[in-house]
C-alpha positions as CSV (number, residue, x, y, z in Angstrom):
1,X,0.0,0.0,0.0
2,X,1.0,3.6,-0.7
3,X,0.6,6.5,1.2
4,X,-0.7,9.5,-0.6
5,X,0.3,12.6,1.3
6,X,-1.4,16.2,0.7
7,X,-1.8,19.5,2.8
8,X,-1.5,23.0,3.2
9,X,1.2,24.5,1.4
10,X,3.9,24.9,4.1
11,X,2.7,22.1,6.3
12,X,5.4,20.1,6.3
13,X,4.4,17.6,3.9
14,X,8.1,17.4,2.3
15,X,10.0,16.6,5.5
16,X,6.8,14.0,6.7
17,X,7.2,12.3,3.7
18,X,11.0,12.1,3.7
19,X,10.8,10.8,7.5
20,X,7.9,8.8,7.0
21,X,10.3,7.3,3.6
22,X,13.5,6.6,5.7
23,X,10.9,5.0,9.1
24,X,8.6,2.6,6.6
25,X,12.0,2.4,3.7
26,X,9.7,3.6,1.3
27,X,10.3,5.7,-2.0
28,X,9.0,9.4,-1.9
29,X,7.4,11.1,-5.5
30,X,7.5,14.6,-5.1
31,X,4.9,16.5,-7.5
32,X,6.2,20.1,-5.6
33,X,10.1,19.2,-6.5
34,X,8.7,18.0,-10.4
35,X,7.2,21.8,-10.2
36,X,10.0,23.7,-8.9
37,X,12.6,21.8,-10.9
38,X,9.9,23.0,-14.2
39,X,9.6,26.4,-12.6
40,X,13.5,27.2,-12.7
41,X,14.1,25.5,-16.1
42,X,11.4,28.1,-17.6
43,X,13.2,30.6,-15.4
44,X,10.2,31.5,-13.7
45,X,8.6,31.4,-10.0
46,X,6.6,28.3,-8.7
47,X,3.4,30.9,-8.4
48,X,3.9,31.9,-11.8
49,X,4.0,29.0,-13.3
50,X,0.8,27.6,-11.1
51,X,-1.1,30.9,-12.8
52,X,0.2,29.7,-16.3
53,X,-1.2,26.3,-15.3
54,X,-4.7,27.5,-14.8
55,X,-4.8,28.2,-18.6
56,X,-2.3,25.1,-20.0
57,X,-3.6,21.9,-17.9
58,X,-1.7,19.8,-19.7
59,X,1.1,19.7,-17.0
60,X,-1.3,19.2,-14.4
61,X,-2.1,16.1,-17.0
62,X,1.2,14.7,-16.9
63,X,2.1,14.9,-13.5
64,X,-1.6,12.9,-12.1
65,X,-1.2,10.5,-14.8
66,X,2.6,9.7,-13.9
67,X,1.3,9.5,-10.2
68,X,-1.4,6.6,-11.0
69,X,1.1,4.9,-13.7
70,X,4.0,4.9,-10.6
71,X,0.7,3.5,-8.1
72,X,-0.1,0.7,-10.6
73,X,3.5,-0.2,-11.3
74,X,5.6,-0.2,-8.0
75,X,4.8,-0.4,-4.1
76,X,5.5,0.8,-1.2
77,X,5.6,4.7,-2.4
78,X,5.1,7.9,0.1
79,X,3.5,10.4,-2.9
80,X,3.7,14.0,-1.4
81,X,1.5,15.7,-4.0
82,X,-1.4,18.1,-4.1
83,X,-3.6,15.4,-5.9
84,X,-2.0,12.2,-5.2
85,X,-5.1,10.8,-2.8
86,X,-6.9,11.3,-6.3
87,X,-4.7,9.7,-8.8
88,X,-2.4,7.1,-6.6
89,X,-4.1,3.7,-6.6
90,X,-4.0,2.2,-3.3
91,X,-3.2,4.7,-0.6
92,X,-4.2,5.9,2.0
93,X,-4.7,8.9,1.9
94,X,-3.4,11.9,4.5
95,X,-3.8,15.9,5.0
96,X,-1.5,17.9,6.9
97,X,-2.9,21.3,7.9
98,X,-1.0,24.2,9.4
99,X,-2.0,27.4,10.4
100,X,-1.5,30.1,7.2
101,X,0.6,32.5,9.7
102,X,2.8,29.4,10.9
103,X,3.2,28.3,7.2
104,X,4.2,31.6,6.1
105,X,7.0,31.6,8.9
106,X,8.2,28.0,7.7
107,X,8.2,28.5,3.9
108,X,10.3,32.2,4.6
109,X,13.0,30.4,6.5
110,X,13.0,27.8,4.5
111,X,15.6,27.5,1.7
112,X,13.7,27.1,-2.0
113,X,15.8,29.1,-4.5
114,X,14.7,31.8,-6.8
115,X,11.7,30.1,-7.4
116,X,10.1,30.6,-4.2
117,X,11.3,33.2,-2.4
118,X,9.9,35.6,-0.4
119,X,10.8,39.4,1.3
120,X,9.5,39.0,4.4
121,X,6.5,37.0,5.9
122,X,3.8,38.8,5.0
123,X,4.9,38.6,1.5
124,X,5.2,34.8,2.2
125,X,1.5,34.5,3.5
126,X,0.6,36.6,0.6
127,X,1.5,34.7,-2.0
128,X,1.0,31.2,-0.2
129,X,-2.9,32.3,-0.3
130,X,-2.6,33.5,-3.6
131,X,-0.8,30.2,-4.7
132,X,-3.4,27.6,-2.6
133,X,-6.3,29.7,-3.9
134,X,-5.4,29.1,-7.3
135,X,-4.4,25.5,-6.7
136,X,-7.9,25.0,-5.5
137,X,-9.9,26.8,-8.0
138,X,-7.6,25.0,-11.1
139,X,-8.0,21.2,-9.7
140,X,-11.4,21.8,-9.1
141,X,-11.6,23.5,-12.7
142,X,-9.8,20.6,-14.3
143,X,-11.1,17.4,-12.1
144,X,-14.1,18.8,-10.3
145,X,-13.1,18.1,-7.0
146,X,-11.4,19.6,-4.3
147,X,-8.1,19.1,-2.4
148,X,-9.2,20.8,0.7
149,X,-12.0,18.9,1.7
150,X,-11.3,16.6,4.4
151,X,-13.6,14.1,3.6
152,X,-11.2,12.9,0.7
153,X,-8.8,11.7,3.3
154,X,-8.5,8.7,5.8
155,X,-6.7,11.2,7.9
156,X,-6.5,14.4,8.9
157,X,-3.6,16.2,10.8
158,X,-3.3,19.5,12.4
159,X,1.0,20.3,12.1
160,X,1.0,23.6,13.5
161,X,2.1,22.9,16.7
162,X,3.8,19.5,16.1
163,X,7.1,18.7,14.8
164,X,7.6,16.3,11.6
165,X,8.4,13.6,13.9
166,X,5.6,13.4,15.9
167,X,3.2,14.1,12.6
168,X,5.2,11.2,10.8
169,X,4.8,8.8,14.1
170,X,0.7,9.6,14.1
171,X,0.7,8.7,10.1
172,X,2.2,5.2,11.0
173,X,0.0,4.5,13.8
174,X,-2.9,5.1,11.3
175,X,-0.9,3.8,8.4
176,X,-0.3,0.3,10.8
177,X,-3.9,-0.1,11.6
178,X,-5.6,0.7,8.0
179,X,-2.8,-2.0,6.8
180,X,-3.8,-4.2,9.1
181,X,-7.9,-3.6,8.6
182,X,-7.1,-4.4,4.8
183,X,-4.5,-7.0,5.3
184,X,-1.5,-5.4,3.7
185,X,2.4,-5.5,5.0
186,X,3.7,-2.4,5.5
């Protein structure tokens, strides 16, 4: 089984799925280093090329259809991707939420090259609203459902106040017991 991991942007997703990958030994697909690898070949920022996505789905397109061929071909994959509890076959399926002032803090300290960089924090929350608003509006545009709505999930978690560690632990205790239910190794 897979797990498909999806949040807020700035909610830690990257680091729970690189811990969660090292704890389980699992391989991690990253959609958000596919787009900011694309983003800095095309020399431009991960929020521009997300607005020149809502016109061009066609990378959208490739990305969700290399997440379900990867789901169908290989297990025992951490996806950390916007739509991966949509695409990825097999998985279940988590949300990481964060508070939008706590995610603005994390994503300004955090190291992401010209492509997403940020003056100060404000500017950060700014343009992560901007960025998840138009997220929302072009997946729901393009596949008529939305990313935010916990009821797509078989968990939900709140990252705010917790650190990776103790967010990746909760994921395996939920991870252990769905595997279980549906008789699956981890």
């Amino acid at each position: 089984m897979h797990i498909a991991i999806t949040g807020n942007l700035g909610s830690g997703k990257s680091t729970v799925a690189s811990i969660l990958a090292d704890r389980l030994g699992y391989e991690t697909y990253s959609t958000g280093s596919v787009q900011r690898h694309a983003a800095s070949e095309m020399g431009i920022t991960t929020l521009e090329l997300n607005e020149r996505m809502m016109t061009d789905p066609s990378f959208d397109h490739v990305i969700d259809d290399t997440v379900t061929k990867i789901s169908l071909e290989r297990d025992h994959i951490i996806f950390d991707s916007r739509m991966a509890w949509h695409f990825a076959k097999n998985a279940f399926r988590v949300f990481i939420t964060v508070d939008i002032a706590e995610a603005a803090h994390r994503v300004f300290a955090a190291e992401r090259g010209d492509v997403e960089s940020y003056a100060d924090e404000n500017d950060a929350k700014s343009a992560l609203e901007r960025r998840a608003a138009l997220e929302r509006r072009r997946f729901y545009e393009i596949y008529g459902v939305d990313y935010a709505d916990p009821n797509n999930y078989d968990l939900v978690i709140d990252s705010t106040t917790s650190t990776p560690e103790r967010t990746a632990q909760l994921i395996i205790d939920e991870f252990s017991k769905e595997c279980e239910k549906r008789g699956e190794k981890i």
